[in-house]
NUGU-748966 format. One record per atom (N, C-alpha, C): atom name; residue in one letter; x, y, z. Coordinates in steps of 0.02 Angstrom, whole numbers, m for minus. Layout:
N
+-------+--------+--------+--------+--------+
| atome | residu |     xx |     yy |     zz |
+-------+--------+--------+--------+--------+
|    CA |      a |      X |      Y |      Z |
...
+-------+--------+--------+--------+--------+
***
This chain:
75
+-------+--------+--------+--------+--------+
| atome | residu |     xx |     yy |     zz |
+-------+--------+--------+--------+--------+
|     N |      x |     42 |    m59 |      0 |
|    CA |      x |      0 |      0 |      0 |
|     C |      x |     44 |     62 |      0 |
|     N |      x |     29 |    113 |    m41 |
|    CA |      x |     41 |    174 |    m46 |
|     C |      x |     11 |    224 |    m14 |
|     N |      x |     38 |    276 |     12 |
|    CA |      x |    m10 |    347 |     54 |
|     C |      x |     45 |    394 |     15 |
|     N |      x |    m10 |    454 |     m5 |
|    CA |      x |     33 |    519 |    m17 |
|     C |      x |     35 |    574 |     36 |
|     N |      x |     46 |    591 |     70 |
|    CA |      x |     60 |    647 |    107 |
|     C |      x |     51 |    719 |     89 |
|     N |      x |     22 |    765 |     77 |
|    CA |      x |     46 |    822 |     56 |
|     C |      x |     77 |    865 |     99 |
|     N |      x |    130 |    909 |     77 |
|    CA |      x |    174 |    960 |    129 |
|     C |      x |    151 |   1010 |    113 |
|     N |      x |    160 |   1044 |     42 |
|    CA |      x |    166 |   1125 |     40 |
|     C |      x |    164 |   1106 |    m21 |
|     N |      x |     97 |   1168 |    m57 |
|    CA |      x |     99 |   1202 |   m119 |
|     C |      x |    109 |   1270 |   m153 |
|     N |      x |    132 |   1268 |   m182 |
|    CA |      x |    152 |   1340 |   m218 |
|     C |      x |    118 |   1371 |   m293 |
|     N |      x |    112 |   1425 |   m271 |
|    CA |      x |     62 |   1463 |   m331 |
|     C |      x |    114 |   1497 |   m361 |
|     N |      x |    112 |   1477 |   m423 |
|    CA |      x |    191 |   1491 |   m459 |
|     C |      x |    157 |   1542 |   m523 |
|     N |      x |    104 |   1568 |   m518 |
|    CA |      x |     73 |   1604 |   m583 |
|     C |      x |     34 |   1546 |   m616 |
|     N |      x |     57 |   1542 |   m691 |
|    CA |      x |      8 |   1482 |   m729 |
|     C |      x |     50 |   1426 |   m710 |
|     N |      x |     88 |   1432 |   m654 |
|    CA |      x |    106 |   1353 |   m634 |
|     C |      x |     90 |   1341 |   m565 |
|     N |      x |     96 |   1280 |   m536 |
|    CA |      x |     91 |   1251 |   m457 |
|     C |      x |    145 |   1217 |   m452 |
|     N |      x |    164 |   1213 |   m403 |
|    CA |      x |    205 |   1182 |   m376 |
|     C |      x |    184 |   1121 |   m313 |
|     N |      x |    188 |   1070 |   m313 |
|    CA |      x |    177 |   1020 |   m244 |
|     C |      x |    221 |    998 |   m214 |
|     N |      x |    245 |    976 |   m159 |
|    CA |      x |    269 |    944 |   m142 |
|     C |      x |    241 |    880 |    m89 |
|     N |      x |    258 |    844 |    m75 |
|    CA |      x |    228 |    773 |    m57 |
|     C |      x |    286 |    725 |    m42 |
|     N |      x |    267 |    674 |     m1 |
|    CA |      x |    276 |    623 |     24 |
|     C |      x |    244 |    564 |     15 |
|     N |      x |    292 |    505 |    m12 |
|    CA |      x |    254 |    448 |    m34 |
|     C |      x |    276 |    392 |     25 |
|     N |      x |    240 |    377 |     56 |
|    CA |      x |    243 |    318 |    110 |
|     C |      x |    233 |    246 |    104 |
|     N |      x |    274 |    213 |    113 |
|    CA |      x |    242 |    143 |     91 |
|     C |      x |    299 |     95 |    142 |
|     N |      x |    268 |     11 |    124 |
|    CA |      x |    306 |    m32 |    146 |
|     C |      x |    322 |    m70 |    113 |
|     N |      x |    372 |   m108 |    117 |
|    CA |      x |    420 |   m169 |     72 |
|     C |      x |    424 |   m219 |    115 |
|     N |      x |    400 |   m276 |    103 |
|    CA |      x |    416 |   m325 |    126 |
|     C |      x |    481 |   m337 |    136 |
|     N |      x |    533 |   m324 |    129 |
|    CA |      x |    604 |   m328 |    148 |
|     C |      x |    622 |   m251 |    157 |
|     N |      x |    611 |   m214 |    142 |
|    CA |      x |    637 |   m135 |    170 |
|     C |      x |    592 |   m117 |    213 |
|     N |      x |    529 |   m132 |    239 |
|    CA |      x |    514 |    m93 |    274 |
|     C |      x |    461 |    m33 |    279 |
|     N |      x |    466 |     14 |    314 |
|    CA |      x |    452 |     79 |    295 |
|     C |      x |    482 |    115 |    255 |
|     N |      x |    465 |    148 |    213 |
|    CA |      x |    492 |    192 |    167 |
|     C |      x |    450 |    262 |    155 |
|     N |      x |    497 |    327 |    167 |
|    CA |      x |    443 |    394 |    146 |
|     C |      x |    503 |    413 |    104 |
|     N |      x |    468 |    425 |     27 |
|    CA |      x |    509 |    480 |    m24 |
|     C |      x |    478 |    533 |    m41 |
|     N |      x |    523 |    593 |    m24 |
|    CA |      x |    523 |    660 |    m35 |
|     C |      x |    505 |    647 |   m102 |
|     N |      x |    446 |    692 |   m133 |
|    CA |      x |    434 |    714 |   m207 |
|     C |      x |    396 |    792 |   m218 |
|     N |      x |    385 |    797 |   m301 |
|    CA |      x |    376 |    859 |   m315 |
|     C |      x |    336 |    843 |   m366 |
|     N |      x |    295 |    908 |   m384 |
|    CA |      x |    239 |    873 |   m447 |
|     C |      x |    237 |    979 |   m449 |
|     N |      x |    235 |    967 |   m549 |
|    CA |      x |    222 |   1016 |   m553 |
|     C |      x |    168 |   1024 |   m608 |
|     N |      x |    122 |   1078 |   m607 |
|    CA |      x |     66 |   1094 |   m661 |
|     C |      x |     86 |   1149 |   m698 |
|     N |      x |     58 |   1140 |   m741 |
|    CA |      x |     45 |   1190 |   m786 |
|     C |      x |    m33 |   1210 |   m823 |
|     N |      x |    m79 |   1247 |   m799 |
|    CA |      x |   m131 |   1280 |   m818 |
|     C |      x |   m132 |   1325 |   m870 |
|     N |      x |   m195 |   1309 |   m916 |
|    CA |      x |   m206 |   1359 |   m938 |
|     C |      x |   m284 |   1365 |   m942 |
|     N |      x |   m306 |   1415 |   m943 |
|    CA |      x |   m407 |   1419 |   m944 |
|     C |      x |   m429 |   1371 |   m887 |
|     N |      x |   m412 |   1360 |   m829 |
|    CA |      x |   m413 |   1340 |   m784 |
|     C |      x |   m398 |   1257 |   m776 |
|     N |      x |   m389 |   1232 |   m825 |
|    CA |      x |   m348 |   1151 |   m849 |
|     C |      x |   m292 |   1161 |   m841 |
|     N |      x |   m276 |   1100 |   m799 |
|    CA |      x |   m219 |   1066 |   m819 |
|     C |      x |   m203 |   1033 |   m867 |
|     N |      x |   m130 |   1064 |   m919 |
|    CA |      x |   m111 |   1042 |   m970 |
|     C |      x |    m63 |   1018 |   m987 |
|     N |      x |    m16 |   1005 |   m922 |
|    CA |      x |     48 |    990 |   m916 |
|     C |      x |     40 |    944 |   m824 |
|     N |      x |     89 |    904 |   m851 |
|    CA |      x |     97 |    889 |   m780 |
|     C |      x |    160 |    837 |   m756 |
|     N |      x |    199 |    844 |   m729 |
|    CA |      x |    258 |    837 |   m725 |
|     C |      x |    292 |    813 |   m658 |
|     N |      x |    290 |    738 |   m617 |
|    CA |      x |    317 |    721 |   m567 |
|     C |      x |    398 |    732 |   m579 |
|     N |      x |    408 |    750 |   m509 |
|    CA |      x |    481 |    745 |   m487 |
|     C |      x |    508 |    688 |   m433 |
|     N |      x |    547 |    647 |   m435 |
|    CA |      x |    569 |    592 |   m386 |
|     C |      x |    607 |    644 |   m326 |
|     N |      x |    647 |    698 |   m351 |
|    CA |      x |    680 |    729 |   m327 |
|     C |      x |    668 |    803 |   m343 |
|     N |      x |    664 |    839 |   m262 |
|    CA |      x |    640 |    903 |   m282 |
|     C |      x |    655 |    956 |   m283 |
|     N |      x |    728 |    930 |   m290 |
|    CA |      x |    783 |    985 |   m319 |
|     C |      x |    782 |   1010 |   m375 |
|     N |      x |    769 |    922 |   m409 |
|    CA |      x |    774 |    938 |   m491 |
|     C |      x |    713 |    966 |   m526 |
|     N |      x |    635 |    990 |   m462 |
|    CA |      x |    600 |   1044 |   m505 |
|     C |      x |    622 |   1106 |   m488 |
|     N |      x |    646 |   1109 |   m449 |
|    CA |      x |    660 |   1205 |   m401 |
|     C |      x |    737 |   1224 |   m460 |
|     N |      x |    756 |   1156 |   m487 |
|    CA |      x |    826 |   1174 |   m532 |
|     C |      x |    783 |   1198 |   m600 |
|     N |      x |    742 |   1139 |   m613 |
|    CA |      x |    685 |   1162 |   m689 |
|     C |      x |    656 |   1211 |   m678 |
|     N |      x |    628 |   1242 |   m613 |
|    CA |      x |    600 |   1317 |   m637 |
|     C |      x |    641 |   1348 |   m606 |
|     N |      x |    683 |   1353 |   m595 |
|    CA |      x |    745 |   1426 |   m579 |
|     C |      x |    762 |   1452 |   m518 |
|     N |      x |    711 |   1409 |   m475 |
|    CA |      x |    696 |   1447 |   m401 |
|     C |      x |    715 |   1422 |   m355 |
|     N |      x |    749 |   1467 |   m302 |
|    CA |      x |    761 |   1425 |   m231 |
|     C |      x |    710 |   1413 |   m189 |
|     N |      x |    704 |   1345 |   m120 |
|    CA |      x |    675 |   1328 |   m120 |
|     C |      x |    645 |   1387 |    m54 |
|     N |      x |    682 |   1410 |    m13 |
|    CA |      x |    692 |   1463 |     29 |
|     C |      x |    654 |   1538 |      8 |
|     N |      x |    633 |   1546 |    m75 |
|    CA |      x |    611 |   1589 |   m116 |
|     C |      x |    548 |   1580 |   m113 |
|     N |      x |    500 |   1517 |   m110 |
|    CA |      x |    436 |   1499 |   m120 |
|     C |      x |    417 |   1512 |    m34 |
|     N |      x |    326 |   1550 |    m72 |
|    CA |      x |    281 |   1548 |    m13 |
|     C |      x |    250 |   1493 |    m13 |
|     N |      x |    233 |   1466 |     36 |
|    CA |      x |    179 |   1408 |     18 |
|     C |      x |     95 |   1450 |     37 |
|     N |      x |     51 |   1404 |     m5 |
|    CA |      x |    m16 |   1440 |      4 |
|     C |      x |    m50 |   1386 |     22 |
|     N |      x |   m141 |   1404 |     48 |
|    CA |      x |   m178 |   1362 |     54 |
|     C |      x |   m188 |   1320 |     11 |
|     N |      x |   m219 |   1259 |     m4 |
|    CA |      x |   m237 |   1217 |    m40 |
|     C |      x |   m329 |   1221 |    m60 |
+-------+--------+--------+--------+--------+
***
């Protein structure tokens, strides 16, 4: 079984930003939580893009921004 977690989202203009936590167990590992990132792209109020990150460096590296730079907003 899988659980997603959510942490913090970001209102990036016509983009979002998520971040999340994927929780799960392995029969030989255990518990496991991986840090992730998911990003949108809207337009006319659709989502038209959409884009997981394993690592969520490598979206704050794809859109330009530090991570210390983002507000997070309500959901």
């Amino acid at each position: 079984m899988v659980r997603v977690e959510p942490e913090a989202y970001f209102d990036l203009g016509e983009q979002a930003l998520a971040f999340y936590v994927l929780h799960g167990r392995g029969r030989h590992s255990g518990d496991v939580a991986m840090p992730n990132a998911l990003l949108a792209r809207c337009r006319q109020g659709l989502i038209v893009y959409l884009q997981a990150y394993a690592h969520r460096e490598d979206a704050l590296r794809d859109l330009g921004v530090a991570e210390d730079s983002l507000e997070p907003i309500e959901p």
